[in-house]
PyMOL CGO cylinders between C-alpha atoms (Angstrom):
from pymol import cmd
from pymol.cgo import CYLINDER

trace = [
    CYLINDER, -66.71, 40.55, 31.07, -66.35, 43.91, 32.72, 0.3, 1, 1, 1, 1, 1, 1,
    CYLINDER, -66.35, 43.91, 32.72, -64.13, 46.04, 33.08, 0.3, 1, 1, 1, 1, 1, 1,
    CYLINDER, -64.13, 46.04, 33.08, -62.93, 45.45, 36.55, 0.3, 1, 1, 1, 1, 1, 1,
    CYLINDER, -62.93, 45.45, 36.55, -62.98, 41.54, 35.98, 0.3, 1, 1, 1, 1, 1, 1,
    CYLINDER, -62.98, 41.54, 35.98, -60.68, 42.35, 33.37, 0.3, 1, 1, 1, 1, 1, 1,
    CYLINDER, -60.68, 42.35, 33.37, -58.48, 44.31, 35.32, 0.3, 1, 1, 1, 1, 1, 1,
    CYLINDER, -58.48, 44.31, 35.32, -58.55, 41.87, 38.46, 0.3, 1, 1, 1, 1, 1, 1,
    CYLINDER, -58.55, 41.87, 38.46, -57.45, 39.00, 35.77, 0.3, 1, 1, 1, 1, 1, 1,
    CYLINDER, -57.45, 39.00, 35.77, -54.46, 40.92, 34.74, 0.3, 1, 1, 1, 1, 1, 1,
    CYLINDER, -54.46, 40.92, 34.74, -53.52, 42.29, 38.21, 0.3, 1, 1, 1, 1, 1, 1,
    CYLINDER, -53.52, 42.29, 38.21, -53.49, 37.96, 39.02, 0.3, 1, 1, 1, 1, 1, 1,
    CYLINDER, -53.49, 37.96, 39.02, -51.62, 37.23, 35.80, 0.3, 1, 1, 1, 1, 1, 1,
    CYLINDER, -51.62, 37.23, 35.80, -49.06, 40.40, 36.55, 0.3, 1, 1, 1, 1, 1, 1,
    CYLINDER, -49.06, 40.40, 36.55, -48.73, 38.80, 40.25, 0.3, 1, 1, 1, 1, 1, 1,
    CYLINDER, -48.73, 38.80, 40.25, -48.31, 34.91, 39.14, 0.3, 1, 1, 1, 1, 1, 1,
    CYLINDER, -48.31, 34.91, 39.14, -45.87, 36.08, 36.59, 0.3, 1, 1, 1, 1, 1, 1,
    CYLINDER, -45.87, 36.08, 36.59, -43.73, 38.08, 38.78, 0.3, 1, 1, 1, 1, 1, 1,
    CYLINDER, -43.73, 38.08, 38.78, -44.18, 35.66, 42.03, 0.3, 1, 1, 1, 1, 1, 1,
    CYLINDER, -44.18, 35.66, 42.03, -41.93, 32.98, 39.64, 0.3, 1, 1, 1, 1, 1, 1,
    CYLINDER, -41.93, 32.98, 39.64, -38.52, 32.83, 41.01, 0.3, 1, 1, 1, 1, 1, 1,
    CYLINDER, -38.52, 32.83, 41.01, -35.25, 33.97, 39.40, 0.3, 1, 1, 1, 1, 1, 1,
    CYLINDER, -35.25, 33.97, 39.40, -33.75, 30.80, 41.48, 0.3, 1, 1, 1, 1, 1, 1,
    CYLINDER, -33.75, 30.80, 41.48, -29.94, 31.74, 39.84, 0.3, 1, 1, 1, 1, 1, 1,
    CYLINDER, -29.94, 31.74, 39.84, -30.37, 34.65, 42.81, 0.3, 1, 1, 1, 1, 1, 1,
    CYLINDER, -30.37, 34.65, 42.81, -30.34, 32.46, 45.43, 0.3, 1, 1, 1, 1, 1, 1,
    CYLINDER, -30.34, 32.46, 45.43, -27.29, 31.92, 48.20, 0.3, 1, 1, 1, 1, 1, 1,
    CYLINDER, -27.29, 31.92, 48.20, -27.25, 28.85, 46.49, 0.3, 1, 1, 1, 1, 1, 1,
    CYLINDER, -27.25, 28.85, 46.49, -27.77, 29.00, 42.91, 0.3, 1, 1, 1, 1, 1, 1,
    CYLINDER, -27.77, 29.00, 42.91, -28.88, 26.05, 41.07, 0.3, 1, 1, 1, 1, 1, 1,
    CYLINDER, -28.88, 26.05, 41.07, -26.03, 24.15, 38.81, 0.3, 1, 1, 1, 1, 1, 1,
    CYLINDER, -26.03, 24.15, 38.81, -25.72, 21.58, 36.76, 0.3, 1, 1, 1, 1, 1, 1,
    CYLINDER, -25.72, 21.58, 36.76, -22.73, 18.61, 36.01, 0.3, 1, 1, 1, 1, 1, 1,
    CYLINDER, -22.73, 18.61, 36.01, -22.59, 16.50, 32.89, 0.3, 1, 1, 1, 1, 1, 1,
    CYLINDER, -22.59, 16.50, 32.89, -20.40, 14.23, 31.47, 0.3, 1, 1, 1, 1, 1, 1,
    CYLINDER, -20.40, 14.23, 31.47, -19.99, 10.49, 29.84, 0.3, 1, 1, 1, 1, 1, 1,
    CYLINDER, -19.99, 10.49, 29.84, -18.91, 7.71, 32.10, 0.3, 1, 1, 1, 1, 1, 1,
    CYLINDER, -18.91, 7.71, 32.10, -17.94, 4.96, 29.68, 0.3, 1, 1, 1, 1, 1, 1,
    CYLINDER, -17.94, 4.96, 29.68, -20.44, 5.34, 27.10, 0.3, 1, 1, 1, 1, 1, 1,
    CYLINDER, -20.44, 5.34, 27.10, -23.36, 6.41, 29.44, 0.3, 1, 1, 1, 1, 1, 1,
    CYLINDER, -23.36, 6.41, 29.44, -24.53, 10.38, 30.14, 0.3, 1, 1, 1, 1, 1, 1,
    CYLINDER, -24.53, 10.38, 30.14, -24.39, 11.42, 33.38, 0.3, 1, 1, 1, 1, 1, 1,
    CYLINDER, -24.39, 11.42, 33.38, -26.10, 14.56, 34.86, 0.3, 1, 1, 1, 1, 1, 1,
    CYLINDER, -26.10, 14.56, 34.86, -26.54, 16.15, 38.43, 0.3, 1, 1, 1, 1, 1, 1,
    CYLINDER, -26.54, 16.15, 38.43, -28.07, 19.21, 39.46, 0.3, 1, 1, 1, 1, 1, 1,
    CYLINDER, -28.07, 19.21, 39.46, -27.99, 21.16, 42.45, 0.3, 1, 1, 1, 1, 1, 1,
    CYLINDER, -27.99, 21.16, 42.45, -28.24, 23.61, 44.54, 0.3, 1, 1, 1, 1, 1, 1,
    CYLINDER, -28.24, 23.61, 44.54, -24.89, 25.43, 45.04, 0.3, 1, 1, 1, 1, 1, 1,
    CYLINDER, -24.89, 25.43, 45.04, -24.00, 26.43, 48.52, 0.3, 1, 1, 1, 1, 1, 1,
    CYLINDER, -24.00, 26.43, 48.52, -20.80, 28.76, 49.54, 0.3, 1, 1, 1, 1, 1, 1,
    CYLINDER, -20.80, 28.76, 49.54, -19.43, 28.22, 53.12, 0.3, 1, 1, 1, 1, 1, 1,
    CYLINDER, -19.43, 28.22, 53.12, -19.47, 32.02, 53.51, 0.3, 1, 1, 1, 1, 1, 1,
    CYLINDER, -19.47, 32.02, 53.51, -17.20, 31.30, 56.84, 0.3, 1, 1, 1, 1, 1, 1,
    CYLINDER, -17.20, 31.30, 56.84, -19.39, 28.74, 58.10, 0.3, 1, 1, 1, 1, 1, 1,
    CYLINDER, -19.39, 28.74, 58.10, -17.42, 25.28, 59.15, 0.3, 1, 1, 1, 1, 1, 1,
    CYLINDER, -17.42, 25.28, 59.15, -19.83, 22.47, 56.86, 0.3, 1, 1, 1, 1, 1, 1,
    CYLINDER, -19.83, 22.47, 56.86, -18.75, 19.05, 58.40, 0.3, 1, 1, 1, 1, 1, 1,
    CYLINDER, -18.75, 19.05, 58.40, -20.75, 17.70, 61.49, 0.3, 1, 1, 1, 1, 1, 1,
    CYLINDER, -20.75, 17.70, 61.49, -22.00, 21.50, 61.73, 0.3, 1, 1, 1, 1, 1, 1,
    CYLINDER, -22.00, 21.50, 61.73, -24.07, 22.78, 58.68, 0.3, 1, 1, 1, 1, 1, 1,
    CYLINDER, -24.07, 22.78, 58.68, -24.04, 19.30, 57.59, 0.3, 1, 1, 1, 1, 1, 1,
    CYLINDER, -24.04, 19.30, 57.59, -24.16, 17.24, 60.73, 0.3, 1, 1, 1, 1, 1, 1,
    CYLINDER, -24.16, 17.24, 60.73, -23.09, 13.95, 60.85, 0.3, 1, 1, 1, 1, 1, 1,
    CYLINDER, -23.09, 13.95, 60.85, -24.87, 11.03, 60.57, 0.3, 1, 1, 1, 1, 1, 1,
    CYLINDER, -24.87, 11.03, 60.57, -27.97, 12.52, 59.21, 0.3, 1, 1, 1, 1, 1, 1,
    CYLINDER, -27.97, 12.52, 59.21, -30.02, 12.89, 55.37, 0.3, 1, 1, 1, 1, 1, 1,
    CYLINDER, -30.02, 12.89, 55.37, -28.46, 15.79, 54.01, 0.3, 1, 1, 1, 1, 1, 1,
    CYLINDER, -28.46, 15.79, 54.01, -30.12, 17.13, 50.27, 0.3, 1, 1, 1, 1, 1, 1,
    CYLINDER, -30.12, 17.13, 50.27, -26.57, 16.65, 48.71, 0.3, 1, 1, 1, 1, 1, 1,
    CYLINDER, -26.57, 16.65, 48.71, -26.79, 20.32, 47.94, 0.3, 1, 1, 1, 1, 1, 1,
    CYLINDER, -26.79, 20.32, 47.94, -29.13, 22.94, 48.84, 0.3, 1, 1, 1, 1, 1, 1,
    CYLINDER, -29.13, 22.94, 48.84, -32.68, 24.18, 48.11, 0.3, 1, 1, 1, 1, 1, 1,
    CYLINDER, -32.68, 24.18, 48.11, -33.94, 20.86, 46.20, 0.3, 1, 1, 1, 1, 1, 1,
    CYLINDER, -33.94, 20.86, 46.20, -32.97, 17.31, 46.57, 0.3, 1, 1, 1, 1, 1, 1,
    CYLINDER, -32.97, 17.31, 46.57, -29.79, 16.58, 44.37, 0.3, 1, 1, 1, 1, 1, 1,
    CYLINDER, -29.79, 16.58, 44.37, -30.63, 14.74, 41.47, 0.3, 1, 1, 1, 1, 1, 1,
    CYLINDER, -30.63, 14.74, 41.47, -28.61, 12.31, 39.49, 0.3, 1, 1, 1, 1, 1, 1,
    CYLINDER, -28.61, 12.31, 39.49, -29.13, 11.08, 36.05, 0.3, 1, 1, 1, 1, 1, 1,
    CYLINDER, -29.13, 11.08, 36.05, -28.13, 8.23, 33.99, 0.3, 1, 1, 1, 1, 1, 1,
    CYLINDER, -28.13, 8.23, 33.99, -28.78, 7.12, 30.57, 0.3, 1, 1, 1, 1, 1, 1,
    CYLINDER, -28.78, 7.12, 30.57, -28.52, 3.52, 30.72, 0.3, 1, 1, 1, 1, 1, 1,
    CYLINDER, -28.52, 3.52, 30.72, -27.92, 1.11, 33.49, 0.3, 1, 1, 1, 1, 1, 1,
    CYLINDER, -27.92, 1.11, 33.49, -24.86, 1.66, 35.77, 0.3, 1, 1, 1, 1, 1, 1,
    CYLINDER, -24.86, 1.66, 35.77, -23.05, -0.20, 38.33, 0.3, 1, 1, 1, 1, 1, 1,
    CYLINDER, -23.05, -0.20, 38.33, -22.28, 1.66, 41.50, 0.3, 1, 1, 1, 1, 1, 1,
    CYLINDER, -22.28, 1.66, 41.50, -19.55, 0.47, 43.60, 0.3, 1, 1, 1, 1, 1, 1,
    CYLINDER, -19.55, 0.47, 43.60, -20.38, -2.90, 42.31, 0.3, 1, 1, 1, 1, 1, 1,
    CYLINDER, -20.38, -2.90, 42.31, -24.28, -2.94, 42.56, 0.3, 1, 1, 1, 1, 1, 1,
    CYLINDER, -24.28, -2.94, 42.56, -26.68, -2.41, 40.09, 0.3, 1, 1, 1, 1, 1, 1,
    CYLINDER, -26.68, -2.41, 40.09, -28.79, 0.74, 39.13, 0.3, 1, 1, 1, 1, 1, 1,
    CYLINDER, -28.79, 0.74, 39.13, -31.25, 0.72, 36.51, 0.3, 1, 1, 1, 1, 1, 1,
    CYLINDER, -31.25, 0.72, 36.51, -31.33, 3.77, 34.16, 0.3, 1, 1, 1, 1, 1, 1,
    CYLINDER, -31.33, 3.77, 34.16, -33.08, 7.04, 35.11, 0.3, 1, 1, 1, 1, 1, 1,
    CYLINDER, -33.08, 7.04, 35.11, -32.90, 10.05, 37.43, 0.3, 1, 1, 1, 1, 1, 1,
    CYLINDER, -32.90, 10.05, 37.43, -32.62, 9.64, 40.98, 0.3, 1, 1, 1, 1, 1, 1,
    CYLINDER, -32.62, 9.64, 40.98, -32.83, 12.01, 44.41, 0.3, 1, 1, 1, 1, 1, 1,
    CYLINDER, -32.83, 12.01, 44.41, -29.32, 12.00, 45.27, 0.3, 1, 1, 1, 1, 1, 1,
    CYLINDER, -29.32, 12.00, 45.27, -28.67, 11.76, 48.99, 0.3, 1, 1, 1, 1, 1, 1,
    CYLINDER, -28.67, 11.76, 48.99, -25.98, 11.26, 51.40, 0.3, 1, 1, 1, 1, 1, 1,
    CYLINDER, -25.98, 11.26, 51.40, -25.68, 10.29, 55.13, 0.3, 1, 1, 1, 1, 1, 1,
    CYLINDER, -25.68, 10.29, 55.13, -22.16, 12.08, 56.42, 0.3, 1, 1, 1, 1, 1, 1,
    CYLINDER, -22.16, 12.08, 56.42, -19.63, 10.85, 58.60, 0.3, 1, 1, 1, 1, 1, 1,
    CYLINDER, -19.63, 10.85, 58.60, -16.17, 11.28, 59.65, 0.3, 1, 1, 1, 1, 1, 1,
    CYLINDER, -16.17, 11.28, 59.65, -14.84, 8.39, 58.42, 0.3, 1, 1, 1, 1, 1, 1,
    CYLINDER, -14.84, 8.39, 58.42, -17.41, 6.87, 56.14, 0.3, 1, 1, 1, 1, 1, 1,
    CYLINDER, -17.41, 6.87, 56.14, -20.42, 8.41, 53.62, 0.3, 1, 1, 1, 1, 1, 1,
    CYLINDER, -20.42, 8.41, 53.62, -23.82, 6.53, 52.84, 0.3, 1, 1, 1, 1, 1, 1,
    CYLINDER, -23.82, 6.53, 52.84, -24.83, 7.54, 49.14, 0.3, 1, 1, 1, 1, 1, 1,
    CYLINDER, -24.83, 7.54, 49.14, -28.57, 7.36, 48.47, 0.3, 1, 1, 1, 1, 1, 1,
    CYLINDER, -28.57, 7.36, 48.47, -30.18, 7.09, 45.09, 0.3, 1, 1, 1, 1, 1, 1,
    CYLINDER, -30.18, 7.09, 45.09, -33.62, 7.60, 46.04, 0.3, 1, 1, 1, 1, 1, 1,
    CYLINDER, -33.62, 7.60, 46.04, -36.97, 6.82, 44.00, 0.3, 1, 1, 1, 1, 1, 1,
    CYLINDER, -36.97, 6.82, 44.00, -38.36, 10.10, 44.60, 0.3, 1, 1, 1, 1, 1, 1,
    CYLINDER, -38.36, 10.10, 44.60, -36.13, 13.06, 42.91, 0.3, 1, 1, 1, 1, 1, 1,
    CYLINDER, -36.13, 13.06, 42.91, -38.14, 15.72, 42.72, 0.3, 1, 1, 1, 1, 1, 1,
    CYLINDER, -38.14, 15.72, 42.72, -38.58, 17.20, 46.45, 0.3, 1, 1, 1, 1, 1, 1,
    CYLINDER, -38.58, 17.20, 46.45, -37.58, 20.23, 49.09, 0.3, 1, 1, 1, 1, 1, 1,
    CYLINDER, -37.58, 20.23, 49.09, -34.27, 19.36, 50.42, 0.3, 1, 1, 1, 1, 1, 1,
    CYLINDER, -34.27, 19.36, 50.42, -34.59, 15.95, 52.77, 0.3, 1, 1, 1, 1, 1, 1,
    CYLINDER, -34.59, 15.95, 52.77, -37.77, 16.74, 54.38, 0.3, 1, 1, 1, 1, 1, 1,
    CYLINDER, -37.77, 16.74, 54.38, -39.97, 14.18, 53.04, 0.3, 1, 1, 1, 1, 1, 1,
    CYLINDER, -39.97, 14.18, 53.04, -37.41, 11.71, 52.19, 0.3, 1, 1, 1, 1, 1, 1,
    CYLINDER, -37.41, 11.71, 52.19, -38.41, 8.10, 52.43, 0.3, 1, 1, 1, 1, 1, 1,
    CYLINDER, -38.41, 8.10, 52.43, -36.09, 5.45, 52.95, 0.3, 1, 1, 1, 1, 1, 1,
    CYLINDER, -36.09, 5.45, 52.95, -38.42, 2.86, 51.58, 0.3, 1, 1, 1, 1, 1, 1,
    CYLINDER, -38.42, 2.86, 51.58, -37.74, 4.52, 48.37, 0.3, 1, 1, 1, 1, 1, 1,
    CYLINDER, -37.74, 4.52, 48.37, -34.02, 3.88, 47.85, 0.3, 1, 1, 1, 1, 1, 1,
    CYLINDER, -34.02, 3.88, 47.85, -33.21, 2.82, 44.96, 0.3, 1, 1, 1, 1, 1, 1,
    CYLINDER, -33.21, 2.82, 44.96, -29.64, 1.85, 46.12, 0.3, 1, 1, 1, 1, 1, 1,
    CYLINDER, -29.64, 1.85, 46.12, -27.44, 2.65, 49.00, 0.3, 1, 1, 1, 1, 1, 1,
    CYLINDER, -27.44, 2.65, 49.00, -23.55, 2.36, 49.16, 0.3, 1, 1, 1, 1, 1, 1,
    CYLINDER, -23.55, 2.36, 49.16, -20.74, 2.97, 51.76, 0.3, 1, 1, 1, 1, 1, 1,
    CYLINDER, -20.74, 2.97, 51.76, -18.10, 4.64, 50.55, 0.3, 1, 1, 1, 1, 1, 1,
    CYLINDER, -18.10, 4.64, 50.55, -15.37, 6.73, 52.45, 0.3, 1, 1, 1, 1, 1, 1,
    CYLINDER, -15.37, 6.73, 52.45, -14.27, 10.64, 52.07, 0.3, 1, 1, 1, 1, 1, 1,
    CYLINDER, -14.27, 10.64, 52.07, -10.69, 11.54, 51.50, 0.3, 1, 1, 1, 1, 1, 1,
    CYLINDER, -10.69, 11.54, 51.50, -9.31, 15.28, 52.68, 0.3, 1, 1, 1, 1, 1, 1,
    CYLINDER, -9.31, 15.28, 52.68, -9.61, 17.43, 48.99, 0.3, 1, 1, 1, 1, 1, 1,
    CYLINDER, -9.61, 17.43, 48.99, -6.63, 18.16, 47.08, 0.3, 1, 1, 1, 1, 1, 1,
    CYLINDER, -6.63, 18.16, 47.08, -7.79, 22.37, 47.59, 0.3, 1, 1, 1, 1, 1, 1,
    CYLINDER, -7.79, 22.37, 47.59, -10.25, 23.92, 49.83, 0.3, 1, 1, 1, 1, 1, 1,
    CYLINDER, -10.25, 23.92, 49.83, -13.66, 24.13, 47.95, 0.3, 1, 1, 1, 1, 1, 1,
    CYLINDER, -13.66, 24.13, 47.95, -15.62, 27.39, 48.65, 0.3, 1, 1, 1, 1, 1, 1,
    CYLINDER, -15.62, 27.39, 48.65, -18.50, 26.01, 46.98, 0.3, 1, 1, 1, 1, 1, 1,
    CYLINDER, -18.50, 26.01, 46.98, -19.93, 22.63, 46.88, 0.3, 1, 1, 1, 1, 1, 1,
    CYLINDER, -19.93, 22.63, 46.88, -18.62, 21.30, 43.46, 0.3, 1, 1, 1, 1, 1, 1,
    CYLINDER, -18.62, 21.30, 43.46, -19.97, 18.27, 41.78, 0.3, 1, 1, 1, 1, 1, 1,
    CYLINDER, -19.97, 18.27, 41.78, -17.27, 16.49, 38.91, 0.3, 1, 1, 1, 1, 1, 1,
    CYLINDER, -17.27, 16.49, 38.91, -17.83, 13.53, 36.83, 0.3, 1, 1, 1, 1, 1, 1,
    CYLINDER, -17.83, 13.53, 36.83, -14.32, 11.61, 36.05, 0.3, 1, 1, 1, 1, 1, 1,
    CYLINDER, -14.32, 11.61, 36.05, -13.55, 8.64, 34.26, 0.3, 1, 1, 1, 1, 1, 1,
    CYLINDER, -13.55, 8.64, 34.26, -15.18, 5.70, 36.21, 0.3, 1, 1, 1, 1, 1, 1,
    CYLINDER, -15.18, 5.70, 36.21, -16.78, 7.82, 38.93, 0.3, 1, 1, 1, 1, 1, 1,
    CYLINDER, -16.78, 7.82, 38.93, -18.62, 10.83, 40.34, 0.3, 1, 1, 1, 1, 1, 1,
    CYLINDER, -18.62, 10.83, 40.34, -17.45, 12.94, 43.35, 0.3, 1, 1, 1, 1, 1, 1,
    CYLINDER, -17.45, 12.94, 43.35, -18.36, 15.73, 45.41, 0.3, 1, 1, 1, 1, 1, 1,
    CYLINDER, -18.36, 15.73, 45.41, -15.69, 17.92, 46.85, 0.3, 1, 1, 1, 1, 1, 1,
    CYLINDER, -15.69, 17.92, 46.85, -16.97, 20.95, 49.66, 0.3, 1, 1, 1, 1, 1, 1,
    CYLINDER, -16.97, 20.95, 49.66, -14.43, 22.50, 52.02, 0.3, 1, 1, 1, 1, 1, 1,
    CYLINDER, -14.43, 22.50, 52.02, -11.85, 20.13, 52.80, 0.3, 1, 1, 1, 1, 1, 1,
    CYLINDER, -11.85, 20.13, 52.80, -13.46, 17.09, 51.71, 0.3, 1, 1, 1, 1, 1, 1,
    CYLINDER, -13.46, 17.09, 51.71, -13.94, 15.11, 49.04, 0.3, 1, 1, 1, 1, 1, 1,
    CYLINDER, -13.94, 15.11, 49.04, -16.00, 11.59, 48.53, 0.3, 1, 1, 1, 1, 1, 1,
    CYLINDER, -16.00, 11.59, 48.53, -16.21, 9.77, 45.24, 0.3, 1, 1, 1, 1, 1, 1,
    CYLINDER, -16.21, 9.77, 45.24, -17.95, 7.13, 44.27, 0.3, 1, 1, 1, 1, 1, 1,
    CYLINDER, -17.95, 7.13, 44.27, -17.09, 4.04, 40.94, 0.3, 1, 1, 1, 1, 1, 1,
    CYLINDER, -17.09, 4.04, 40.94, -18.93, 4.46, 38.51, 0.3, 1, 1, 1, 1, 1, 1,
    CYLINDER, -18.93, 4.46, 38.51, -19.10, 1.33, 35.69, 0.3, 1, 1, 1, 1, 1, 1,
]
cmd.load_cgo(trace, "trace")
């Protein structure tokens, strides 16, 4: 190998290296939630967005559409052994977490597919599960989009709202 193949290999491997994102510099930093809901792990990471100003519901979320649950990539959600969700069944695994927004009532989406860009290529015909459930106004104002796992449910609280759904 010459010497100028050699150099153009390590010029590539200097560029590949340094093209990798550092994605805890984002806006929205990626984070991660875990916790035990009766016996079973739970874990959700996300993307982290701040409202920097900005008013989120039926603006930077708008209503009634697939929103990532988060930013950058699709929310995931994991779960270690079978769950019930708001009374239906959801075999173990990790799933694209997804909701559909709306004033008065949510549509959570635990979708087939959980790696992917934000909602962009997200296929209803992979749903997993779907359940109604409705948001409540948030004890405090949330700056950032905060993920908690409680006793017998998840929720996610952003601004002045918060939605939650049972866990079992």
């Amino acid at each position: 190998m010459g010497l100028a193949a050699i150099f153009f290999a390590l010029s590539l491997l200097s560029f590949t290296i340094s093209a990798q994102e550092d994605k805890s510099k984002r806006p929205s930093p990626p984070a991660t939630t875990s916790g035990e809901i009766n016996g079973k792990s739970v874990t959700i990471s996300y993307g982290q967005p701040s409202i920097k100003g900005r008013e989120v519901w039926g603006k930077l979320v708008p209503y009634g559409q697939v929103w990532r649950a988060g930013a950058n990539e699709a929310t995931t959600i994991e779960f270690s052994k079978d769950v019930s969700i708001e009374g239906k069944t959801l075999p173990a695994g990790k799933y694209g977490l997804f909701t559909i927004p709306n004033a008065n009532e949510w549509t959570i989406i635990f979708n087939k597919v959980p790696n992917q860009w934000g909602a962009f290529k997200y296929d209803a015909a992979q749903d997993a599960l779907r359940v109604n459930v409705k948001p409540k106004r948030a004890k405090a104002f949330n700056e950032k989009l905060m993920y908690a796992i409680n006793k017998n449910s998840v929720s996610l609280a952003w601004e002045n709202a918060e939605v939650a759904f049972a866990v079992k």
